[in-house]
N, CA and C atoms as an extended XYZ file, in Angstrom:
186
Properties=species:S:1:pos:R:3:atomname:S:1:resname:S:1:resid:I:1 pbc="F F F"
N        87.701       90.673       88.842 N   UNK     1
C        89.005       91.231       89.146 CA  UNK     1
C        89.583       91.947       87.920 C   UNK     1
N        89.408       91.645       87.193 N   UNK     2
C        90.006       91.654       85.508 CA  UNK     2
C        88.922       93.443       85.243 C   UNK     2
N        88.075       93.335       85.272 N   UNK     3
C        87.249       94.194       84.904 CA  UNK     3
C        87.640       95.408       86.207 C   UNK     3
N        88.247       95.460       87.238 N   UNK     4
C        88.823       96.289       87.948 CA  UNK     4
C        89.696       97.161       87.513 C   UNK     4
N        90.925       96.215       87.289 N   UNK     5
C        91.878       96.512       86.420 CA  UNK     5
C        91.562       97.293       85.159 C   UNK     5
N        90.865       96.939       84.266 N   UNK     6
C        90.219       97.723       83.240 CA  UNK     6
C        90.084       99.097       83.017 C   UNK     6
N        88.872       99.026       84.449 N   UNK     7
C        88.120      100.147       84.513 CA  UNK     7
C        89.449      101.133       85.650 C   UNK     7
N        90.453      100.729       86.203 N   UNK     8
C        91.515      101.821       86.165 CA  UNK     8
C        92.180      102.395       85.301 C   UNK     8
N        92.840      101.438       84.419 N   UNK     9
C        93.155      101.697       83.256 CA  UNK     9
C        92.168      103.248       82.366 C   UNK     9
N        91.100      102.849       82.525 N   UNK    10
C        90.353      103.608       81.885 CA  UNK    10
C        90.221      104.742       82.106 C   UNK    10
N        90.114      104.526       83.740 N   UNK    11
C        90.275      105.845       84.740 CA  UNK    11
C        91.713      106.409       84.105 C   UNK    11
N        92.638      105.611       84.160 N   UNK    12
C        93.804      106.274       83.974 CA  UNK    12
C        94.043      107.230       82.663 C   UNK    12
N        93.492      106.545       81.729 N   UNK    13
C        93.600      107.238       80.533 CA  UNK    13
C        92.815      108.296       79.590 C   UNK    13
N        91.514      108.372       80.226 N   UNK    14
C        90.575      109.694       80.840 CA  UNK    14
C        89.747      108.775       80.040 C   UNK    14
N        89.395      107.623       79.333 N   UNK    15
C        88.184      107.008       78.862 CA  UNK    15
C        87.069      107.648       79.635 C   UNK    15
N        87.002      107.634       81.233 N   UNK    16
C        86.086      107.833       82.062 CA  UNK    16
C        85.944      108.714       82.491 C   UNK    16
N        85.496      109.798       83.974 N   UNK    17
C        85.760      110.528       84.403 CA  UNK    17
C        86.194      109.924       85.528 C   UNK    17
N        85.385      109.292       86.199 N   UNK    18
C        85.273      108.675       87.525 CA  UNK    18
C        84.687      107.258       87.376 C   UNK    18
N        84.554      106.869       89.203 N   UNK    19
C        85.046      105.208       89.166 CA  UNK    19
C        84.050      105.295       90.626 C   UNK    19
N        83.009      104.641       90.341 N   UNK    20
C        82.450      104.473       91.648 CA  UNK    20
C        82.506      102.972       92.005 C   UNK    20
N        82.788      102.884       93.541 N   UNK    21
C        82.848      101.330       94.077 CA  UNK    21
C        81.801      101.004       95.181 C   UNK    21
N        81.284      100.014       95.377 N   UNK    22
C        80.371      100.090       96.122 CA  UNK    22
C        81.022       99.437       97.476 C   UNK    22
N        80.698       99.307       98.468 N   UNK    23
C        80.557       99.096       99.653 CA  UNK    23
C        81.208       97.523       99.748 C   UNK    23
N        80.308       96.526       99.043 N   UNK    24
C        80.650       95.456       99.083 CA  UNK    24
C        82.048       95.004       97.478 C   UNK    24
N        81.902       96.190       97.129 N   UNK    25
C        83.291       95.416       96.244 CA  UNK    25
C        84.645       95.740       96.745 C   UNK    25
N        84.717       97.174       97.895 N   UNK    26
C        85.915       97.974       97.720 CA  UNK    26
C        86.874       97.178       98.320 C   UNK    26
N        87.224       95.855       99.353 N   UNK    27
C        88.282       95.568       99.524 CA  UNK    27
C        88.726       94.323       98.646 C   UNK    27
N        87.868       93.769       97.429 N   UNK    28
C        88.483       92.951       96.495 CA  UNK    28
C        89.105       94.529       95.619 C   UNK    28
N        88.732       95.463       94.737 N   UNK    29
C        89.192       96.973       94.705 CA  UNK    29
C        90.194       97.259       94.996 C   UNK    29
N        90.725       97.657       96.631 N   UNK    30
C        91.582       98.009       97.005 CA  UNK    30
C        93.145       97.274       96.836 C   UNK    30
N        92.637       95.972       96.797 N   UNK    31
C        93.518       95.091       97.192 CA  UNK    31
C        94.135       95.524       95.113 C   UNK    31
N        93.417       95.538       94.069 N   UNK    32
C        93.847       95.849       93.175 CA  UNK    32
C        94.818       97.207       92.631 C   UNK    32
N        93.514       98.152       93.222 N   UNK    33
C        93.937       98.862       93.805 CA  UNK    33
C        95.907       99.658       93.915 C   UNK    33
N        95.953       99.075       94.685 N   UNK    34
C        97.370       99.419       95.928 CA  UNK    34
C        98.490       98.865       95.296 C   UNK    34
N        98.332       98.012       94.272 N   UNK    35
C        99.172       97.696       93.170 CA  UNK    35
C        99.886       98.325       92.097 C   UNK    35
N        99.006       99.093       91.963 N   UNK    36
C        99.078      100.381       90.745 CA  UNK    36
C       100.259      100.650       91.211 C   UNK    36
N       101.467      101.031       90.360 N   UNK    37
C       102.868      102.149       89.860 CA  UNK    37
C       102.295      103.533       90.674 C   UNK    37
N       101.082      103.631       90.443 N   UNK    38
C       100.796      105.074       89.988 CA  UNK    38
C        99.427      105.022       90.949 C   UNK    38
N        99.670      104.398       92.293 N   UNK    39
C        98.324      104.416       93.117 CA  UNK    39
C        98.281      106.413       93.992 C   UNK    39
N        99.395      106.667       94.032 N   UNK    40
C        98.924      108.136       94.820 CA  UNK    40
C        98.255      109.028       93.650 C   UNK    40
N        98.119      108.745       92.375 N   UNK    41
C        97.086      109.805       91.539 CA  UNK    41
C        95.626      109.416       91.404 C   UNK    41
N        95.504      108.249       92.352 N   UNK    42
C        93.980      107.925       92.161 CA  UNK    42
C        93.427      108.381       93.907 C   UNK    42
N        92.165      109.015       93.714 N   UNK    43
C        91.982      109.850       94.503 CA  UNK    43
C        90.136      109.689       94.833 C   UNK    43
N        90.034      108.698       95.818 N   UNK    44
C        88.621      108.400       96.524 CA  UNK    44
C        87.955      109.138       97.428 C   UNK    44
N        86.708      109.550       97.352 N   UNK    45
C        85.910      110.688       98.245 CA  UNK    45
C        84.684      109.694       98.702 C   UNK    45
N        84.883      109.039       99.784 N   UNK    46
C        83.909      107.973      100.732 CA  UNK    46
C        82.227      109.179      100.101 C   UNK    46
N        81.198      108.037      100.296 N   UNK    47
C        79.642      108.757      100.274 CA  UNK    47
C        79.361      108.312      101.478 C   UNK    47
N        78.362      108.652      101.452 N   UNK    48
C        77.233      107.646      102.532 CA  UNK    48
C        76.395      106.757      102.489 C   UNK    48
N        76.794      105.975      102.609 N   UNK    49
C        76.158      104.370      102.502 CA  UNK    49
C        77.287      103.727      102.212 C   UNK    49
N        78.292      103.752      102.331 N   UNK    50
C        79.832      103.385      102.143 CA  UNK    50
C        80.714      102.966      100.657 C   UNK    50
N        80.053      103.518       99.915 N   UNK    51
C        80.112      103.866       98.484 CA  UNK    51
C        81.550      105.198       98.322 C   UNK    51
N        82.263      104.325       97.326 N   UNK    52
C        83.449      105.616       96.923 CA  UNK    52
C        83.691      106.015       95.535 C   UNK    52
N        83.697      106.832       95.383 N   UNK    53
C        84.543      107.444       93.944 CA  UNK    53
C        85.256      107.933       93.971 C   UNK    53
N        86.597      106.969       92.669 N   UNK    54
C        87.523      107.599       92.607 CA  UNK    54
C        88.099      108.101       91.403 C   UNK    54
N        88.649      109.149       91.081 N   UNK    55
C        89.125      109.893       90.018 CA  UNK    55
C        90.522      110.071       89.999 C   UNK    55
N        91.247      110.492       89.008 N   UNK    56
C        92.670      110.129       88.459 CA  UNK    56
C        93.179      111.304       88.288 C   UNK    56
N        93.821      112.197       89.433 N   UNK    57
C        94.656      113.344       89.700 CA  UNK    57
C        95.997      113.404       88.565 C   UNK    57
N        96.041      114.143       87.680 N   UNK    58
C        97.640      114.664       86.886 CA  UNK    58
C        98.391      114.515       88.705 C   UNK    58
N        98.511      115.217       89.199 N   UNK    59
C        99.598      115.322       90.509 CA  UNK    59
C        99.597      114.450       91.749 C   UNK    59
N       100.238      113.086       92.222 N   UNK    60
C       100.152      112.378       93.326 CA  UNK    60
C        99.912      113.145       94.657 C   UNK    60
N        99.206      112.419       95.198 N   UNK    61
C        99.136      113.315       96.554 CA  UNK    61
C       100.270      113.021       97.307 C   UNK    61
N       100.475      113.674       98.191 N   UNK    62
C       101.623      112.989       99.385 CA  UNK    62
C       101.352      112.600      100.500 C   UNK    62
């Protein structure tokens, strides 16, 4: 859980580029997730095999 948090953080502060989650982690994830101040600048594009990445938009979506 801790290492979630982190690795947003990280996201947040451009340490990273992106943030991939896999299938079986994304609703312990989400649930972290949706917490964030600042959850509309993080920005997930589903794959296939139910895998997401997400990256950290300057502008919230609406």
């Amino acid at each position: 859980m801790g290492n979630f948090e982190k690795a947003l953080q990280d996201l947040k502060e451009g340490k990273i580029d992106s943030l991939s989650i896999s299938k079986e982690d994304f609703l312990e994830f989400r649930e972290i997730l949706i917490q964030q101040i600042d959850f509309k600048h993080f920005r997930g594009i589903a794959h296939q095999g139910g895998s997401v990445i997400y990256t950290y938009e300057t502008v919230a979506r609406s």
